[in-house]
PDB file of N, CA, C and O in Angstrom:
ATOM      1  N   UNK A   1       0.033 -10.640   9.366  1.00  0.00           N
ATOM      2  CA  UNK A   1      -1.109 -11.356   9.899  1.00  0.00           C
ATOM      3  C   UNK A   1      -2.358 -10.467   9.881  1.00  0.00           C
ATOM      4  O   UNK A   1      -3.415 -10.963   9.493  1.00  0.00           O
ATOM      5  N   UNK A   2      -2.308  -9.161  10.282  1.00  0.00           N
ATOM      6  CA  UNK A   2      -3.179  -8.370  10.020  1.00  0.00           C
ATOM      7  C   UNK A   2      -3.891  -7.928   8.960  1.00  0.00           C
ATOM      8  O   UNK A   2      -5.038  -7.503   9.097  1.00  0.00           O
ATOM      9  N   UNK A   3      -3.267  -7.989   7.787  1.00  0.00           N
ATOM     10  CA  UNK A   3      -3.551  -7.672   6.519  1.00  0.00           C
ATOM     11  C   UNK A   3      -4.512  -9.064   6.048  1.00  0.00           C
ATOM     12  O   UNK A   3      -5.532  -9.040   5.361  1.00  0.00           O
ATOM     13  N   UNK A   4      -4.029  -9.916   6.479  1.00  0.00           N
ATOM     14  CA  UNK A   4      -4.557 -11.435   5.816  1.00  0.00           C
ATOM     15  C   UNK A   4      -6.129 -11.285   6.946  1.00  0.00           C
ATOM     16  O   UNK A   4      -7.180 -11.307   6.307  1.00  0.00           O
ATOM     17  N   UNK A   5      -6.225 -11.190   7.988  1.00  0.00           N
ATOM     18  CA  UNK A   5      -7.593 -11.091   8.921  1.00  0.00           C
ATOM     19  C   UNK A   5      -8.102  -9.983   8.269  1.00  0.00           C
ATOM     20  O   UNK A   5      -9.294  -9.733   8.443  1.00  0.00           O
ATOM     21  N   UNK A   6      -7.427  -9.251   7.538  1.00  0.00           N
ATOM     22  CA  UNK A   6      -8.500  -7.786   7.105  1.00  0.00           C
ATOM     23  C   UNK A   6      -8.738  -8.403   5.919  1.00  0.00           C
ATOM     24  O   UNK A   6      -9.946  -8.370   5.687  1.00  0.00           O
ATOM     25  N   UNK A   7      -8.107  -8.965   5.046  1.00  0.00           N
ATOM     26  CA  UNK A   7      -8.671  -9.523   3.971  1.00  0.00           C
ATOM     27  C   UNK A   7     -10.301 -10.690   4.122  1.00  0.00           C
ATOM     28  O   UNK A   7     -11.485 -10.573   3.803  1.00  0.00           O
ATOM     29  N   UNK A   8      -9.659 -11.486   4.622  1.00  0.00           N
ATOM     30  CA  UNK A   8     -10.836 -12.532   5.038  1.00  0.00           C
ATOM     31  C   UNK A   8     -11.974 -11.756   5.499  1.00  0.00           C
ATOM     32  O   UNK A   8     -13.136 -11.920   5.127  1.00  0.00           O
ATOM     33  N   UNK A   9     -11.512 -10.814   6.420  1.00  0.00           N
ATOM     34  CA  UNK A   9     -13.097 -10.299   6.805  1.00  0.00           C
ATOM     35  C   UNK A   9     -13.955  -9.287   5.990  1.00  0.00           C
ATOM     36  O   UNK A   9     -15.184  -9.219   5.990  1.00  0.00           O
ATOM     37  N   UNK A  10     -12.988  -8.434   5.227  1.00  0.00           N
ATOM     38  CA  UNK A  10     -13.684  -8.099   4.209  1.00  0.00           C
ATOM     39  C   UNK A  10     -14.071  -8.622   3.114  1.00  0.00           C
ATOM     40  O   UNK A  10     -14.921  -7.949   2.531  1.00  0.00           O
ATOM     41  N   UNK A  11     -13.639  -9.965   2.408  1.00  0.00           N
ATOM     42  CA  UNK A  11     -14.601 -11.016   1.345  1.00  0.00           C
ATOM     43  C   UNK A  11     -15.590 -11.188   2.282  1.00  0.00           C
ATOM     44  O   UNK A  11     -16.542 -10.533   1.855  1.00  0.00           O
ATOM     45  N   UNK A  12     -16.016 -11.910   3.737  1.00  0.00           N
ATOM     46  CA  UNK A  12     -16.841 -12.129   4.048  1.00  0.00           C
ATOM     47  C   UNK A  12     -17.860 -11.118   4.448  1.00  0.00           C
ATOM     48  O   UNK A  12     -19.065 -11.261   4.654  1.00  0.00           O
ATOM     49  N   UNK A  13     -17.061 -10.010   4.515  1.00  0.00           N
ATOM     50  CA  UNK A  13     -18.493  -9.070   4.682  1.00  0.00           C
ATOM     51  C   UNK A  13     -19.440  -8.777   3.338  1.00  0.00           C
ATOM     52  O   UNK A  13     -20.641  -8.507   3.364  1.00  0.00           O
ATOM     53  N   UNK A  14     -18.591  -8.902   2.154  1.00  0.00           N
ATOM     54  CA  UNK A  14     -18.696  -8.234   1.287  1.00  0.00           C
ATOM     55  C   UNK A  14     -19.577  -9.495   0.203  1.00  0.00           C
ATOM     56  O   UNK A  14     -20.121  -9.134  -0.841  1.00  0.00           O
ATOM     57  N   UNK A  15     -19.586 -11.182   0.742  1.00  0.00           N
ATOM     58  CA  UNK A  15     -20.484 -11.647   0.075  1.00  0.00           C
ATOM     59  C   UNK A  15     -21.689 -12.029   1.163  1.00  0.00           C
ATOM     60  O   UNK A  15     -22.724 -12.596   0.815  1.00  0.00           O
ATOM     61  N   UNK A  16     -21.451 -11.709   2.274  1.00  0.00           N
ATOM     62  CA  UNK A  16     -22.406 -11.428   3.351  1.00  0.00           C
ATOM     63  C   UNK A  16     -23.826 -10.211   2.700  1.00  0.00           C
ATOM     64  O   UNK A  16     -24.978 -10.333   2.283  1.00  0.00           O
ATOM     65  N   UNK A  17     -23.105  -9.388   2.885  1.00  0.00           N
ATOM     66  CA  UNK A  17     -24.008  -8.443   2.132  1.00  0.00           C
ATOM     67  C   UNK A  17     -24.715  -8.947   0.404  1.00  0.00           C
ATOM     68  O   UNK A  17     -25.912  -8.893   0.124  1.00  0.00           O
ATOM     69  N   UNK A  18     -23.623  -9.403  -0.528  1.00  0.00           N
ATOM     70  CA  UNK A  18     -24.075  -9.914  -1.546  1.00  0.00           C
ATOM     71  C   UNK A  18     -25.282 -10.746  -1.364  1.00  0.00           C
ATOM     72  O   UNK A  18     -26.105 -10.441  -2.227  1.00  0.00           O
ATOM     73  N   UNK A  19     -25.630 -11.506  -0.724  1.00  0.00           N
ATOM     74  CA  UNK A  19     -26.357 -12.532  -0.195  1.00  0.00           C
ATOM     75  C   UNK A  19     -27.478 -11.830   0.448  1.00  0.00           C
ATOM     76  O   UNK A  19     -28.571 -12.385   0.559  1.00  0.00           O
ATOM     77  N   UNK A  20     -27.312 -10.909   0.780  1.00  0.00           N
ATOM     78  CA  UNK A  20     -28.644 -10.017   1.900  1.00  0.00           C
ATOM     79  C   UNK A  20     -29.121  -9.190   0.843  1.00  0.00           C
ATOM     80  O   UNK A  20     -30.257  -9.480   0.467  1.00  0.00           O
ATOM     81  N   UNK A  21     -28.604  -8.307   0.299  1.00  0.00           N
ATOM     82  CA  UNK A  21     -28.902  -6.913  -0.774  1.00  0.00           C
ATOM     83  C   UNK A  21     -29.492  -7.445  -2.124  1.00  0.00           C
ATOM     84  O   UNK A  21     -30.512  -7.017  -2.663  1.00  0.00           O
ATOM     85  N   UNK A  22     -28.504  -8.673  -2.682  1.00  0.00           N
ATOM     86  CA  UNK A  22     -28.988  -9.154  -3.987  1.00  0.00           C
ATOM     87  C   UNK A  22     -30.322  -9.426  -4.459  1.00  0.00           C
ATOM     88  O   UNK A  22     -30.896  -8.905  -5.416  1.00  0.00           O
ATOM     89  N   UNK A  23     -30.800 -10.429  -3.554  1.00  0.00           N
ATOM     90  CA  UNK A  23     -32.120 -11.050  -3.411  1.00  0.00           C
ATOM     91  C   UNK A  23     -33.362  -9.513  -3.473  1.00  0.00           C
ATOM     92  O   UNK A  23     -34.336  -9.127  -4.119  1.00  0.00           O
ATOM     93  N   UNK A  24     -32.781  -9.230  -2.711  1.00  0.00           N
ATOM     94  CA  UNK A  24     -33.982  -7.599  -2.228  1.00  0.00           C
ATOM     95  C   UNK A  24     -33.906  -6.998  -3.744  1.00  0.00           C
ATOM     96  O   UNK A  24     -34.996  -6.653  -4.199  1.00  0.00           O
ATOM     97  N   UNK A  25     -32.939  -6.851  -4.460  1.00  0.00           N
ATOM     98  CA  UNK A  25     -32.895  -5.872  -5.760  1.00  0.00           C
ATOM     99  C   UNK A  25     -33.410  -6.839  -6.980  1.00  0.00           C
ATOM    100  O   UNK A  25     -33.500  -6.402  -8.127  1.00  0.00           O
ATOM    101  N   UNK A  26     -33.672  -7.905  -6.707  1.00  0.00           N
ATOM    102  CA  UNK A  26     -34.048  -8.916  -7.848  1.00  0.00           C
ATOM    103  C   UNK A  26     -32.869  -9.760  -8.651  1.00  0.00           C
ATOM    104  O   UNK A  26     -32.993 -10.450  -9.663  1.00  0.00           O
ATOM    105  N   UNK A  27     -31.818  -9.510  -7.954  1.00  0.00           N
ATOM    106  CA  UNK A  27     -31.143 -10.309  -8.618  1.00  0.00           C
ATOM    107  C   UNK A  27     -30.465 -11.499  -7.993  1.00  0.00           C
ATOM    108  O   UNK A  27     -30.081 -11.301  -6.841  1.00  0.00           O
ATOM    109  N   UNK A  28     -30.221 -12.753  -8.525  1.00  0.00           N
ATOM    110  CA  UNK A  28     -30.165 -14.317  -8.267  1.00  0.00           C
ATOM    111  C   UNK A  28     -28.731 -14.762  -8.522  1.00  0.00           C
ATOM    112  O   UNK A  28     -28.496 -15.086  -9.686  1.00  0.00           O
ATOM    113  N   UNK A  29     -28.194 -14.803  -8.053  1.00  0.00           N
ATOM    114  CA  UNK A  29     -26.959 -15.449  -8.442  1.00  0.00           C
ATOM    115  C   UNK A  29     -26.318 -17.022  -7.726  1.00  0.00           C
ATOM    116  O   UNK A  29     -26.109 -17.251  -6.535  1.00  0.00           O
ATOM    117  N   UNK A  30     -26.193 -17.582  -8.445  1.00  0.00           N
ATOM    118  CA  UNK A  30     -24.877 -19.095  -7.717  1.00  0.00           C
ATOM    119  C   UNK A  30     -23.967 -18.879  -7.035  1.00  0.00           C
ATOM    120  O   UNK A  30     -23.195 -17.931  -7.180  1.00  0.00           O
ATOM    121  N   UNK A  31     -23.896 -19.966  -5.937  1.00  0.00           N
ATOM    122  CA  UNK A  31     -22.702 -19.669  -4.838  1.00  0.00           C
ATOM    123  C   UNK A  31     -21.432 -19.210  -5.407  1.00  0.00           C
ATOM    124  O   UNK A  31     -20.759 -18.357  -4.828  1.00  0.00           O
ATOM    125  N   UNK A  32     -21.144 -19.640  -6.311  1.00  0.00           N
ATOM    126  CA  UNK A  32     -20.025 -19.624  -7.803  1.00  0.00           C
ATOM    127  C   UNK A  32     -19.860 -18.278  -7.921  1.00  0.00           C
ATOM    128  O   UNK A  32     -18.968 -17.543  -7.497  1.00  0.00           O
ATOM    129  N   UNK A  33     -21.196 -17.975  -8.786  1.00  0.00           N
ATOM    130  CA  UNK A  33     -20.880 -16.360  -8.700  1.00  0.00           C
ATOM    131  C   UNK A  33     -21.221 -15.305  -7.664  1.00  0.00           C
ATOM    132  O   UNK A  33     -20.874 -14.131  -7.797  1.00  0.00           O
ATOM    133  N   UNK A  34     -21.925 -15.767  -6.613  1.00  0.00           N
ATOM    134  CA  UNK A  34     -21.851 -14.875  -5.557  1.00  0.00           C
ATOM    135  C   UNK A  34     -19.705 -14.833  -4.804  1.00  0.00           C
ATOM    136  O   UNK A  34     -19.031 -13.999  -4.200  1.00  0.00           O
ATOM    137  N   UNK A  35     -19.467 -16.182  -5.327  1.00  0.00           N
ATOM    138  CA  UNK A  35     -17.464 -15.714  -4.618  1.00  0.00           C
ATOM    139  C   UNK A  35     -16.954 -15.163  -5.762  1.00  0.00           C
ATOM    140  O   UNK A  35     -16.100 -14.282  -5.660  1.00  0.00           O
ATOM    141  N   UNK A  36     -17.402 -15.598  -7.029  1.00  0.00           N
ATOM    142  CA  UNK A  36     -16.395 -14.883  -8.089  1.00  0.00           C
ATOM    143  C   UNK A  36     -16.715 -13.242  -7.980  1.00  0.00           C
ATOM    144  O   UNK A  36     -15.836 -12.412  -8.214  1.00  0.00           O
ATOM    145  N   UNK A  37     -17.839 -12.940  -7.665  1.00  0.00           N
ATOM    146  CA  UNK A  37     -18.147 -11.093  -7.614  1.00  0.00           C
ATOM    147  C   UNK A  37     -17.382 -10.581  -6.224  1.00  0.00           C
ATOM    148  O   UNK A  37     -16.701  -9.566  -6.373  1.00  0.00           O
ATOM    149  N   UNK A  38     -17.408 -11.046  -5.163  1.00  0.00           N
ATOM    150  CA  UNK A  38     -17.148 -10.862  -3.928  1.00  0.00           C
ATOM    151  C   UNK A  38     -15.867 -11.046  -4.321  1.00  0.00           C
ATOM    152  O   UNK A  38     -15.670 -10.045  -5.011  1.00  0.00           O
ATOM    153  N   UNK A  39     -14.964 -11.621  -4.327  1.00  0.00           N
ATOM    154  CA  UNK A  39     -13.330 -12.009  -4.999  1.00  0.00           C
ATOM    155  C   UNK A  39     -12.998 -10.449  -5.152  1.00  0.00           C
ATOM    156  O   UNK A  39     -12.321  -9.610  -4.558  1.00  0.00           O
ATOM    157  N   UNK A  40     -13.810 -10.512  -6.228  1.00  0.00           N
ATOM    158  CA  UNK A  40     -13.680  -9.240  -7.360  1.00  0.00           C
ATOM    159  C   UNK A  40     -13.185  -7.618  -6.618  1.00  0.00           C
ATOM    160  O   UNK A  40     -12.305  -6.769  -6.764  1.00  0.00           O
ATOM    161  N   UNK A  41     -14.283  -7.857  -5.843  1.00  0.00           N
ATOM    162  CA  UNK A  41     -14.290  -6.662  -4.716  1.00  0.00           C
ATOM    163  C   UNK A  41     -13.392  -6.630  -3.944  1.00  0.00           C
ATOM    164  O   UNK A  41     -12.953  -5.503  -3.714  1.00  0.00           O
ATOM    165  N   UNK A  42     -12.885  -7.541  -3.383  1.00  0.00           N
ATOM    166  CA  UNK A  42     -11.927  -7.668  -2.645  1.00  0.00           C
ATOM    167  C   UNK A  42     -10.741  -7.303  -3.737  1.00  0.00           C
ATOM    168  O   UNK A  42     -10.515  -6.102  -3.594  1.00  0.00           O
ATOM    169  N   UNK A  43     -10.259  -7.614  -4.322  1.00  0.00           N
ATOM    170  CA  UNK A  43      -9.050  -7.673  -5.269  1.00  0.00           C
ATOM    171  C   UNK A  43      -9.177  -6.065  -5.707  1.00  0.00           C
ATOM    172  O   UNK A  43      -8.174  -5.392  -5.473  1.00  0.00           O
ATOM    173  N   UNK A  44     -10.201  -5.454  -6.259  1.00  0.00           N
ATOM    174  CA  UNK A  44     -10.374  -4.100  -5.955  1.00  0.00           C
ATOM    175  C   UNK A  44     -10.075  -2.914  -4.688  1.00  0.00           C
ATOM    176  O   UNK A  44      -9.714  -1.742  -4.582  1.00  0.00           O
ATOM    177  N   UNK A  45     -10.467  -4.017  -3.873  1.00  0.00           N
ATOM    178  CA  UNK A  45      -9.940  -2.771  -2.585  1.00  0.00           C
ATOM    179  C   UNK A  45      -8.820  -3.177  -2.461  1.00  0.00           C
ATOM    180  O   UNK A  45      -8.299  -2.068  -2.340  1.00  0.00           O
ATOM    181  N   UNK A  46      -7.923  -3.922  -2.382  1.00  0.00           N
ATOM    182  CA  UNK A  46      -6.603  -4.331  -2.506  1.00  0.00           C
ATOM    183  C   UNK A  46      -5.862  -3.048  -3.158  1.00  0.00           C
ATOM    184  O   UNK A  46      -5.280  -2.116  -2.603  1.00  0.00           O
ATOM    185  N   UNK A  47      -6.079  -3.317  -4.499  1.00  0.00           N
ATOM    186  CA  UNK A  47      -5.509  -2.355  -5.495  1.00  0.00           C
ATOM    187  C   UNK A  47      -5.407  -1.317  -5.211  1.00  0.00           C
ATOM    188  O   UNK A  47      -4.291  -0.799  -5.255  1.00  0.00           O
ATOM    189  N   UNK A  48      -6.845  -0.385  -4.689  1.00  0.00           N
ATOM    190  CA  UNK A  48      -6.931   0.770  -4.044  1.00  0.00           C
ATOM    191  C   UNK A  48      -6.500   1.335  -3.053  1.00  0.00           C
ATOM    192  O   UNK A  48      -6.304   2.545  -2.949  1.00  0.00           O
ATOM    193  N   UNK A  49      -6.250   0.220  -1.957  1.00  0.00           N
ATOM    194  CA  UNK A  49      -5.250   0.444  -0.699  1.00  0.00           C
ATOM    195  C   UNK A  49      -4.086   0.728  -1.250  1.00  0.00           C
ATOM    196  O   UNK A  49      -3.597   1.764  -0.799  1.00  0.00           O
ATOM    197  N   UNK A  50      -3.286   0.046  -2.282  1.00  0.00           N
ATOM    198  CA  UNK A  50      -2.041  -0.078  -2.687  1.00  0.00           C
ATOM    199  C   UNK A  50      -1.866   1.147  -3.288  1.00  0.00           C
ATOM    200  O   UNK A  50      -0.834   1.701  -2.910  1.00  0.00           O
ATOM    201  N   UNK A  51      -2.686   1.925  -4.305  1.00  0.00           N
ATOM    202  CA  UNK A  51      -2.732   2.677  -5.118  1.00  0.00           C
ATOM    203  C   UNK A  51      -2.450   3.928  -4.379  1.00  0.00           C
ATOM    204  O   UNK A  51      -1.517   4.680  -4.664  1.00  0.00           O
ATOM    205  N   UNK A  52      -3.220   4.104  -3.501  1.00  0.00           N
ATOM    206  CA  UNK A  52      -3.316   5.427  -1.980  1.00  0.00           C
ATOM    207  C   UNK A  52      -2.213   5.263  -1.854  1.00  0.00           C
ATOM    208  O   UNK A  52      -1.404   5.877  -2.549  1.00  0.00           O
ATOM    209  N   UNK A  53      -1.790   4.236  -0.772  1.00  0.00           N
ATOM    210  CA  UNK A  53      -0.519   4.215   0.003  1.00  0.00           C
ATOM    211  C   UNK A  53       0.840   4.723  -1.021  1.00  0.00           C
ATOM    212  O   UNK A  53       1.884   5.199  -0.574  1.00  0.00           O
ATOM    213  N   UNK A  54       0.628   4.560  -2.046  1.00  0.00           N
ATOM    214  CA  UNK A  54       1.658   5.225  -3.121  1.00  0.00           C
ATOM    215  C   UNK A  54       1.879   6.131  -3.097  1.00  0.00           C
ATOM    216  O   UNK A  54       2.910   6.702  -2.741  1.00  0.00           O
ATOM    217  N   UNK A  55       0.588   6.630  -3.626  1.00  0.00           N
ATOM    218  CA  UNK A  55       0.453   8.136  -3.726  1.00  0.00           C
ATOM    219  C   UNK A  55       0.500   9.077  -2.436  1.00  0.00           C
ATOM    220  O   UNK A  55       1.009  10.196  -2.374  1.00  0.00           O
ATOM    221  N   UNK A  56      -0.014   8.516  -1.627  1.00  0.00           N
ATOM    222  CA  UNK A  56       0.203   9.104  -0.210  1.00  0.00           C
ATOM    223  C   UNK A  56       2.092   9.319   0.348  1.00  0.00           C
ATOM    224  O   UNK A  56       2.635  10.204   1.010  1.00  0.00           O
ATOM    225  N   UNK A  57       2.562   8.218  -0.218  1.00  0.00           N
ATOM    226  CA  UNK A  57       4.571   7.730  -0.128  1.00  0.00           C
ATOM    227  C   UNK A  57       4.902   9.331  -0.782  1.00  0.00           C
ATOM    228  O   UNK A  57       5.663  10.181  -0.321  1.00  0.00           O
ATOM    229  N   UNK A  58       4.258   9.379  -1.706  1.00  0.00           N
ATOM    230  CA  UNK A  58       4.855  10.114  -2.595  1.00  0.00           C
ATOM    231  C   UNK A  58       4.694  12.002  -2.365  1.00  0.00           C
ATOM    232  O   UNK A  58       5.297  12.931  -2.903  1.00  0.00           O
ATOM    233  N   UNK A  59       3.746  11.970  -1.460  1.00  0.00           N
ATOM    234  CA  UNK A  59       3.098  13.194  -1.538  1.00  0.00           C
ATOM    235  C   UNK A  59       3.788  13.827  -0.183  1.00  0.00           C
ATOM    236  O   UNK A  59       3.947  15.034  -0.004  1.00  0.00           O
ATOM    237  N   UNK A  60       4.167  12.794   0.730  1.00  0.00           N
ATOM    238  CA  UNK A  60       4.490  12.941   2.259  1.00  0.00           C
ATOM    239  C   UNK A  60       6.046  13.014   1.838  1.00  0.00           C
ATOM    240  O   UNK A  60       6.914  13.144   2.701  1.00  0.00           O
TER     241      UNK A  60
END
């Protein structure tokens, strides 16, 4: 359950910010692609959590 509330809240922070930062740097994007980039990010830190925790298994 925890993992799934850390997920959700990090897409939403992360097209939260998309939505605040974008505009300021000049760039425009569709609700479309403001979730497909935000997705993105998320599915990235995913990987990276997973990737650590490996290597971390492995090192300990």
């Amino acid at each position: 359950m925890a993992a799934l509330i850390n997920a959700t809240v990090g897409w939403g922070a992360a097209l939260a910010l998309q939505l605040t930062v974008f505009p300021l740097v000049g760039l425009h994007a569709s609700p479309g692609q403001h979730s497909a980039v935000s997705c993105a990010f998320t599915a990235l830190s995913f990987a990276r959590m997973y990737l650590l925790r490996r290597l971390f298994a492995r090192l300990v």
